[in-house]
N, C-alpha and C positions, 0 to 999 in steps of 0.2 A: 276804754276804747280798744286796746291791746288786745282784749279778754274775747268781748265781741267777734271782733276780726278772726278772732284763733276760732273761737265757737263755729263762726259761717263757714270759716276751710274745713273745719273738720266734721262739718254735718252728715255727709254721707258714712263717714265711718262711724261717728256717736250711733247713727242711724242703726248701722250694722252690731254695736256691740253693745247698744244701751237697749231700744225696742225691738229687737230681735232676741237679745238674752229674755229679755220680759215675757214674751210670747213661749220659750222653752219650758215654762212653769204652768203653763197654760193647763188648766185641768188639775189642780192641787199635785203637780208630777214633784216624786223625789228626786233624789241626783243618784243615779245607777248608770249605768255602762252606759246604754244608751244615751242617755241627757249628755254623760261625758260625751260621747264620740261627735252630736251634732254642736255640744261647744265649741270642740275642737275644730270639727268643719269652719264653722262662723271665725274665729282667730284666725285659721288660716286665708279666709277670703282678706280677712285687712290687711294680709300681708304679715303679719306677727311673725312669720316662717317657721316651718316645721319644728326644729330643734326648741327654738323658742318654745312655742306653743304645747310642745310637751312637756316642756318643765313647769307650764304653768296648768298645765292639768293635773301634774302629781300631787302641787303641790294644794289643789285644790280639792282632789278627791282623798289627798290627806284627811283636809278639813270636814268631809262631805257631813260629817254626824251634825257640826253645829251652824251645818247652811239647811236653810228651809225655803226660803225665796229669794226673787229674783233681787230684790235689794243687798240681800246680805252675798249673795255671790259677786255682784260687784265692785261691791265693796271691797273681799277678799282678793279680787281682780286687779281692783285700781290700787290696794297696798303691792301685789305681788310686783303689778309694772312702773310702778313707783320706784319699788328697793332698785329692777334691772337699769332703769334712766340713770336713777341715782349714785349707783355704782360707777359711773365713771371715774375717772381719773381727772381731779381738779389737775388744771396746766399750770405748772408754775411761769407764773408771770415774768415773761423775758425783760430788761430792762431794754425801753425804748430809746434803738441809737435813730438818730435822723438820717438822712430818710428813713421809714418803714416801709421793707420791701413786702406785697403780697404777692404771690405770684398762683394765679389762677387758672386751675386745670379742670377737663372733664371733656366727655366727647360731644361730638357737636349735634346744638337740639337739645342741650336740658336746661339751657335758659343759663351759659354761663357769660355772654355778655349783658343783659340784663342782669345779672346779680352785681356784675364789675358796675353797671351804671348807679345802682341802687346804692351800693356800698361807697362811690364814688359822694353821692349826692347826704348820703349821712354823714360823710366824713367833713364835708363840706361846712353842713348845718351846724357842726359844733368845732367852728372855726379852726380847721386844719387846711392846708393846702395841700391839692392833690394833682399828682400827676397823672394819666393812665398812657400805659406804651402799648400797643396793637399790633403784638407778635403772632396773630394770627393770620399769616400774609398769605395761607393756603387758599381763603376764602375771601374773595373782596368784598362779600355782603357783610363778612364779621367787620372789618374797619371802616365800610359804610355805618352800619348799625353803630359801633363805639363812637364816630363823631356825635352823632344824634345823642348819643346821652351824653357824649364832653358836653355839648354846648347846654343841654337840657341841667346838667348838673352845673355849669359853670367851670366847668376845670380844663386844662391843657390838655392837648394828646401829642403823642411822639408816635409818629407813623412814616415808613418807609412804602415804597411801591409794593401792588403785588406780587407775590412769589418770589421776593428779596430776603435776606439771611434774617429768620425770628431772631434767632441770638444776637443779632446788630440792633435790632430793634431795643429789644431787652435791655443790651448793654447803653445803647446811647437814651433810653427811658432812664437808666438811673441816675447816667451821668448830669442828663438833664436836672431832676430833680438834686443833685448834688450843690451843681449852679446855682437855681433858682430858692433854692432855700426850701425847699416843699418837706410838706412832713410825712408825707403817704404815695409811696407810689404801688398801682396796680397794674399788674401784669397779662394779660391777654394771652391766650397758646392755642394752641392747635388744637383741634379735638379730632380730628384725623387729617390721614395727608394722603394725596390723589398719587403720589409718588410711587417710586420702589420703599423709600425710606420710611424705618423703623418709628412709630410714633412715641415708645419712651424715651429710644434716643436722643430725638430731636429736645424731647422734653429736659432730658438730664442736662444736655449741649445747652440751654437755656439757661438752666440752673449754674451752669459754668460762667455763663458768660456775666451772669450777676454778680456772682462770689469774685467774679476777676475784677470789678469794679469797686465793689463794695464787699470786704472780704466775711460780715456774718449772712450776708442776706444771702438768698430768700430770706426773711424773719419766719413769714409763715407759709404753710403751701397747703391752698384753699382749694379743697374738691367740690364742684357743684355735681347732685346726682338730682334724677330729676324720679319723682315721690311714685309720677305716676305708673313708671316702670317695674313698681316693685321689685321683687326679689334679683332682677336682671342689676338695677341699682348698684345691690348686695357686693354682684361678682364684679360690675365695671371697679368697684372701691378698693376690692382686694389685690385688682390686676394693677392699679394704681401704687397702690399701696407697696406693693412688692418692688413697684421700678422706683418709687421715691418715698421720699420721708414726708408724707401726707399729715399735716399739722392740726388741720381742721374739715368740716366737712359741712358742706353751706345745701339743704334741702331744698330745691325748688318745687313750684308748679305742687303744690299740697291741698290747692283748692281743688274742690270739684272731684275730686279723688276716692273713693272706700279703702283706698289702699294705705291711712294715716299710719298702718300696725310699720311699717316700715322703718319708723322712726325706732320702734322698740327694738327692730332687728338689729341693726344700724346701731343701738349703745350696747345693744349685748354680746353680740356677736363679732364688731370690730375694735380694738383698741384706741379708736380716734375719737376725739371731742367732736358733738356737732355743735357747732357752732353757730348758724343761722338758720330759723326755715324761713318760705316765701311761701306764700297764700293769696297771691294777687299780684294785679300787673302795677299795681301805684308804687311808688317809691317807700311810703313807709308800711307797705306790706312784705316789706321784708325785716324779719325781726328776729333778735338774741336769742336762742333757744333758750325757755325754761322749765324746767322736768315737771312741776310742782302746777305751774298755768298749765302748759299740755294734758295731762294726766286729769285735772277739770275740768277742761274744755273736749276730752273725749267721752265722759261718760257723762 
């Protein structure tokens, strides 16, 4: 079922790098500068990103002598973005203290309160209790939206008025969950502020006001980027990244997209785990990234 699902989100990109590669060979063509430069076109429309995409034209016109068709270059493809997925950095497994803080960042519009609902409603199903706190007071449609999936998941929220202190929020979210016995709390944030004020500041100010409560947490600090933005994604991640210690990185909105090559950018290019994509609006379309399913569900 998992496989399926991956297959239907990423159809337009298969699309772009499976029967468009195939059309390149069209006319018994070798692989000469030419063939290179319109593959490289094609990776760069998915999104693969330029840096990327050069490396893996090197390393395929490396190869050029023992490629002859379109099967055997994909093949050489799907090892080469294989090895990049694969290279990440296994996380060493934190031991879990109670609660587990997540605290969930990204700018607003890439689908990061639907990941919180999502992630809220898995965590649920395999009998954990969850809290979510809706420190995103900038926006009252985001703590509208958060109740609709508390109650849809079944779980608590801890929510103050509009435009009242996120860090309060935060803070009386964990303490809640300290109370209550809960094993998961997630965190809601800002993804811009209509203010003078600084947006990673308020973020880091968040991150204060947890560590003041609960002195490891955050545990993790979950970026949502959203797929269909491509390369823009890339930079939102880095600017993130700089202002905090980015733990994980949760892909949205992957359906419907040619832009799947993002994911490759995204392991090669940044130091973070991703750790979730989302391919649909139902709750268990949102799923554990795996290098190994991705990689045959694109070609």
């Amino acid at each position: 079922m998992a496989f399926n699902w991956l297959k239907k989100g990423l159809s337009k990109t298969r699309k772009l790098l499976s029967t468009d590669i195939s059309e390149l060979f069209a006319g018994n063509r070798k692989i000469d500068d030419e063939l290179l430069e319109e593959l490289e076109e094609l990776l760069i429309t998915s999104d693969i990103g330029v840096q990327t995409t050069m490396d893996l034209i090197q390393s395929i016109s490396k190869k050029s002598s023992e490629i002859s068709d379109a099967d055997q270059l994909k093949k050489v493809l799907k090892e080469k973005i294989l090895a990049l997925l694969s290279a990440e950095k296994p996380v060493p497994q934190k031991i879990m203290t109670t609660p587990h803080v997540i605290m969930v960042i990204g700018v607003n519009g890439v689908g990061k309160t639907t990941t919180i609902g999502k992630l809220a409603a898995k965590a649920v199903a395999s009998g954990e209790k969850v809290i979510i706190a809706a420190a995103d007071t900038f926006r009252a449609a985001a703590i509208e939206q958060l109740v609709i999936w508390a109650q849809r998941a079944g779980v608590e929220i801890v929510k103050h008025k509009e435009m009242s202190d996120p860090a309060a929020v935060a803070y009386d979210g964990v303490e809640a969950a300290i109370a209550r016995g809960a094993d998961i709390v997630l965190v809601d944030t800002a993804g811009r502020i209509h203010t003078k004020k600084n947006l990673m500041e308020e973020l880091k100010k968040i991150k204060r006001a947890i560590s003041k409560k609960l002195p490891e947490a955050p545990h993790e600090i979950l970026l949502v980027l959203d797929a269909t933005t491509g390369q823009n994604a890339l930079s939102q991640a880095k600017l993130f990244k700089d202002a905090l210690d980015v733990t994980g990185i949760a892909l949205a909105k992957l359906d419907g997209t040619a832009k799947g090559g993002i994911v490759v950018s995204i392991c090669s290019m940044l130091e973070i785990p991703l750790k979730y994509i989302g391919v649909g609006e139902k709750i268990e379309d949102l799923q554990k990234f795996d290098s190994v399913q991705f990689v045959d569900a694109l070609f």
